[in-house]
C-alpha positions in Angstrom: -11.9 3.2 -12.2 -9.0 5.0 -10.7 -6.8 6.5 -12.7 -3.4 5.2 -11.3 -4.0 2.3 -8.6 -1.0 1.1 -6.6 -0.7 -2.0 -4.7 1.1 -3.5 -2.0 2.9 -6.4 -2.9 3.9 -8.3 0.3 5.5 -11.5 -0.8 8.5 -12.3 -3.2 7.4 -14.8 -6.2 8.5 -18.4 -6.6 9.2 -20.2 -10.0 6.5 -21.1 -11.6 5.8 -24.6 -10.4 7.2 -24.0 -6.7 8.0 -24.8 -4.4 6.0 -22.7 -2.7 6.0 -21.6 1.1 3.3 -19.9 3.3 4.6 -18.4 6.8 6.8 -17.2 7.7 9.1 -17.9 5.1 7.0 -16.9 1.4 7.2 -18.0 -1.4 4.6 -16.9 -3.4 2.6 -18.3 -6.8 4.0 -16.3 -9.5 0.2 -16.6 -11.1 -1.0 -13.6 -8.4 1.0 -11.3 -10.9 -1.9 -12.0 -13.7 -4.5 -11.4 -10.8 -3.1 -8.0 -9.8 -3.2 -6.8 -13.4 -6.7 -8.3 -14.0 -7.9 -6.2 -10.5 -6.3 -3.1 -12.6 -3.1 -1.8 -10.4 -0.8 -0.2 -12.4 2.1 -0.4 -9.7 2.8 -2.4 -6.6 5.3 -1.7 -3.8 7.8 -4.5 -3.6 9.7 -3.7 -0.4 8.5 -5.4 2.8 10.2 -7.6 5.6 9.8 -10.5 3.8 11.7 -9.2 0.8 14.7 -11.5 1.4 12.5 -14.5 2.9 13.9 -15.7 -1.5 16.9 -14.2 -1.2 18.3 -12.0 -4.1 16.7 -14.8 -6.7 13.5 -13.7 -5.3 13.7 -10.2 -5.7 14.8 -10.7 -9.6 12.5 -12.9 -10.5 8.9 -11.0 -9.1 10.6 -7.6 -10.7 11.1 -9.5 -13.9 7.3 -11.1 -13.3 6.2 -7.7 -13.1 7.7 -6.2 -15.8 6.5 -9.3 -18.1 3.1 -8.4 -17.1 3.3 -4.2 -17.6 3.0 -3.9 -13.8 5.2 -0.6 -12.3 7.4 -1.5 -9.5 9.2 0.5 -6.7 10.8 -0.5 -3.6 13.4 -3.3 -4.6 16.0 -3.4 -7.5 18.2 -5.7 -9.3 21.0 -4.0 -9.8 22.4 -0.7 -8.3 22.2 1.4 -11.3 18.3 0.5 -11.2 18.3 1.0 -7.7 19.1 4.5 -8.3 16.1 5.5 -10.9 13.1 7.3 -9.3 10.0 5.6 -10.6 8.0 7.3 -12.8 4.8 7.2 -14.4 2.7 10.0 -16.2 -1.2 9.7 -15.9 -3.5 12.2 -17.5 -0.1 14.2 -18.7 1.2 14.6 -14.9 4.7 13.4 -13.7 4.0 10.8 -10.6 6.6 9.4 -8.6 6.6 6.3 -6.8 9.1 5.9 -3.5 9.1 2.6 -1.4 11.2 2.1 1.6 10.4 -1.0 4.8 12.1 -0.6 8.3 13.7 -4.4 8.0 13.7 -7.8 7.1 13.0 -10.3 9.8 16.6 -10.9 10.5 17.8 -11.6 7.0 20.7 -9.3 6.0 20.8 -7.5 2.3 24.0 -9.0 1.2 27.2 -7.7 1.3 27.8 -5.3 -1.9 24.3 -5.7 -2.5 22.8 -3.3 -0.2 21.1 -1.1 -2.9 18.7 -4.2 -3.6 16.2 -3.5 -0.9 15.4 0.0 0.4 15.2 1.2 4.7 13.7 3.7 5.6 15.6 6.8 6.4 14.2 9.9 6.5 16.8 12.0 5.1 17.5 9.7 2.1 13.3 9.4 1.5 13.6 13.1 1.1 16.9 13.4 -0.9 15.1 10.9 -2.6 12.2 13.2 -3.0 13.9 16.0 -4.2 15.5 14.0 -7.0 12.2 13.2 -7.6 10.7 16.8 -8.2 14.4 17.8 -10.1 13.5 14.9 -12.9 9.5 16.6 -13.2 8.0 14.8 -10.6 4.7 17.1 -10.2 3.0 14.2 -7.3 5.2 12.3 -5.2 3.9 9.4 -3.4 5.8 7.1 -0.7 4.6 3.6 0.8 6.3 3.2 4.0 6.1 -0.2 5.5 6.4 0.4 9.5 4.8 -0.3 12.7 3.6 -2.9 15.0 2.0 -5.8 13.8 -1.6 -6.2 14.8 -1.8 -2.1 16.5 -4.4 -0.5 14.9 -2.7 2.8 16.3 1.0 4.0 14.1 4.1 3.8 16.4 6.5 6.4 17.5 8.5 5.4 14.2 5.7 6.1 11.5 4.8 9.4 13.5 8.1 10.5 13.7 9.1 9.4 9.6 5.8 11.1 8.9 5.8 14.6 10.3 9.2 14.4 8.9 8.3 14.0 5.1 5.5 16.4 5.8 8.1 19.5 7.2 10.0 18.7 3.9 6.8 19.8 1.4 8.5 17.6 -1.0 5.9 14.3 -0.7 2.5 14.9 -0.7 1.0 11.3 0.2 1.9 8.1 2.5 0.8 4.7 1.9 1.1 2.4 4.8 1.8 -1.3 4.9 2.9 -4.3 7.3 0.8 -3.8 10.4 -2.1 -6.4 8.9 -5.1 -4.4 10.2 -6.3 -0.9 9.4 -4.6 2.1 11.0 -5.6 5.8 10.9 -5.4 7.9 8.2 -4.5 11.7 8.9 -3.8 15.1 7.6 -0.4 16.6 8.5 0.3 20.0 7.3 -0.4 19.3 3.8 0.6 15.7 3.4 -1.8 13.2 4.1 -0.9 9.5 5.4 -2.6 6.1 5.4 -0.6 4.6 8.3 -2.0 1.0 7.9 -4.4 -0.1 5.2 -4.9 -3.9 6.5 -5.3 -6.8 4.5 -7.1 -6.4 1.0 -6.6 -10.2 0.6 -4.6 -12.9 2.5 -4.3 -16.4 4.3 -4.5 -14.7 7.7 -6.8 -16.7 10.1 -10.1 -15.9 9.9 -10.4 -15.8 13.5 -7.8 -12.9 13.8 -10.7 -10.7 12.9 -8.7 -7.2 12.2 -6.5 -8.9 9.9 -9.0 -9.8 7.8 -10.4 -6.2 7.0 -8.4 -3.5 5.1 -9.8 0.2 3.7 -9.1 0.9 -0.1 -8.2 4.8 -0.4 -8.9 7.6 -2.8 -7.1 10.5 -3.4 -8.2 12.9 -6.0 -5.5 15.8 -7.1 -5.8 18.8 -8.4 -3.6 21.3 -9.8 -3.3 24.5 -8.5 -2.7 28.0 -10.3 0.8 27.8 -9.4 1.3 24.2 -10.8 1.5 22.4 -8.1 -0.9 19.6 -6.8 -3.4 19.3 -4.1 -5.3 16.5 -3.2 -8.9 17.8 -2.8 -11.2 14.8 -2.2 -9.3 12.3 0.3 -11.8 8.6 0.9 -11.7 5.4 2.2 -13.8 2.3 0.9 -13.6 -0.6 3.9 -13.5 -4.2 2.3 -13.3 -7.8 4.3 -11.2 -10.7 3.0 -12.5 -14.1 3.7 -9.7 -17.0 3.1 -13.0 -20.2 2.6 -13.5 -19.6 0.1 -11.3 -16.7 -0.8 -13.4 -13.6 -1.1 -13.0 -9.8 -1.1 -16.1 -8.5 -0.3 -16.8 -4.2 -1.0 -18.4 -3.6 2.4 -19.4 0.2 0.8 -21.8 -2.3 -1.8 -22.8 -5.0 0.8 -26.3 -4.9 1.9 -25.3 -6.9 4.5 -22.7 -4.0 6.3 -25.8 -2.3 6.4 -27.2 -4.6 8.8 -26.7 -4.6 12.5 -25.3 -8.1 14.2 -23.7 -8.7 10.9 -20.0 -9.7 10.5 -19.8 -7.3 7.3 -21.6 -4.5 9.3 -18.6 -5.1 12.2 -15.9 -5.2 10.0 -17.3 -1.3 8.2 -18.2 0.2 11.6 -15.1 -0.8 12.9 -13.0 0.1 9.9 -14.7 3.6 10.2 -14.3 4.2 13.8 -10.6 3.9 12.9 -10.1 5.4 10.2 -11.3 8.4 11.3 -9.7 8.2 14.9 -6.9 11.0 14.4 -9.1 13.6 13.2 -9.1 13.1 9.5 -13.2 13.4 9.3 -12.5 17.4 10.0 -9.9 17.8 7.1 -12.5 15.9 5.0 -11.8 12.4 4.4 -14.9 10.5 3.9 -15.4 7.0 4.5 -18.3 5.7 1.9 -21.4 5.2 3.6 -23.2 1.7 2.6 -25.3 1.5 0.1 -27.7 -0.9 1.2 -27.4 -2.6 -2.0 -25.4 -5.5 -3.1 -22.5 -5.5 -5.9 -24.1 -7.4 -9.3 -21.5 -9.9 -8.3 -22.0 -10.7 -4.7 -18.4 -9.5 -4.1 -15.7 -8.1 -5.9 -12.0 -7.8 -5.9 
């Protein structure tokens, strides 16, 4: 139902056929593009620390998947004259732009003369960036950062100081958060506002790590202004848990079972809560969606 839905695309693609690899080296079915255009995401992120676990080969070949299947991309690039566009979109007549940056890549190097392939993050070139941005008509811009520490449900001294960084600039008005594997805080500063970690929406995590297998879909409604400029005025967070036997995404906001007490489903939203709102953002008005008590027609959905 949203009108522009961006995903997080952790994994580079393998031919079709394989071979494929699970951790910690991916190498991922090529078939999850038709998947993520089914679920309805317009764009995906494509930078992460396992954008070079392929190589160069497997940064072509998921942008070239994604670009056979209509799906936007930002992040990564195949050559450095692509590397230097500013994704674009326009939904509902406004100008949207899509920045992604990581802070590594588990050792691998970008190689040499080829640096422009994978973006770091680096707060004065995510504003310049940003700038650009708003020069070429960008009336929203929107950045996923992938940062932080693996498994902390609280954003580290890098995503706090990246953060209130973009926010001093005024030129990004939202942050998407990736790579910690469980769900972070989301918060207002000044008039940004930031999803630090957004957990798993679906993976092959062990189901025993608990956190890593919840995550929080967010919503972020904007609205223009008289002086043409956007504001988000409705900011909310929809908790989901992933199950890997069978592999399930279950909407915890629809499960009649997160309304129960002693449930795992009714762990997963009360903890998911608890989190999100942790830094305050229940006073600036983000809502988490209370359960409905009812379930989906489907049981679950993705």
């Amino acid at each position: 139902a949203a009108d522009f839905a961006i995903c997080h695309l952790e994994t580079t693609l393998a031919p079709e056929g394989g071979p494929y690899g699970s951790y910690p080296v991916f190498a991922t079915p090529p078939q999850i593009v038709d998947a993520i255009k089914k679920t309805g995401y317009d764009a995906c992120s494509t930078v992460s620390n396992h954008t070079l676990d392929q190589g160069i080969a497997g940064v072509q070949r998921t942008l070239d998947d994604l670009d056979a299947a209509g799906i936007g991309h930002a992040g990564t690039a195949r050559s450095q004259a692509e590397s230097q566009q500013i994704t674009m979109y326009t939904v509902k007549g406004t100008r949207v732009a899509h920045l992604a940056y990581a802070y590594g890549f588990n050792g691998y190097a970008r190689p040499a003369g080829q640096k422009w392939c994978c973006n770091t993050i680096d707060p004065a070139r995510i504003i310049s960036d940003a700038r650009s941005a708003r020069e070429q008509g960008a009336q929203i811009v929107l950045v996923s950062l992938h940062a932080g520490d693996e498994n902390v449900a609280s954003p580290n001294a890098q995503q706090r100081q990246v953060v209130a960084g973009l926010a001093q600039s005024g030129q990004v008005d939202l942050v998407l958060g990736a790579h910690v594997h469980v769900v972070q805080p989301v918060q207002k500063v000044g008039q940004m506002w930031v999803a630090y970690g957004m957990g798993n929406l679906i993976s092959g995590q062990y189901d025993s790590w608990k956190r890593n297998k919840e995550g929080v879909l967010v919503s972020f409604t904007f609205t223009e202004r008289p002086d043409g400029r956007f504001t988000i005025t409705r900011a909310a967070g929809f908790p989901v848990l992933n199950t890997s036997a069978p592999v399930r995404v279950t909407d915890l906001v629809t499960s009649a079972s997160a309304g129960t007490p002693g449930t795992r489903e009714h762990e997963a939203y009360t903890t998911t809560r608890k989190t999100l709102l942790s830094l305050g953002a229940k006073q600036d008005g983000f809502v988490v969606e209370p359960v409905q008590g009812r379930s989906h027609p489907t049981g679950q959905h993705p």
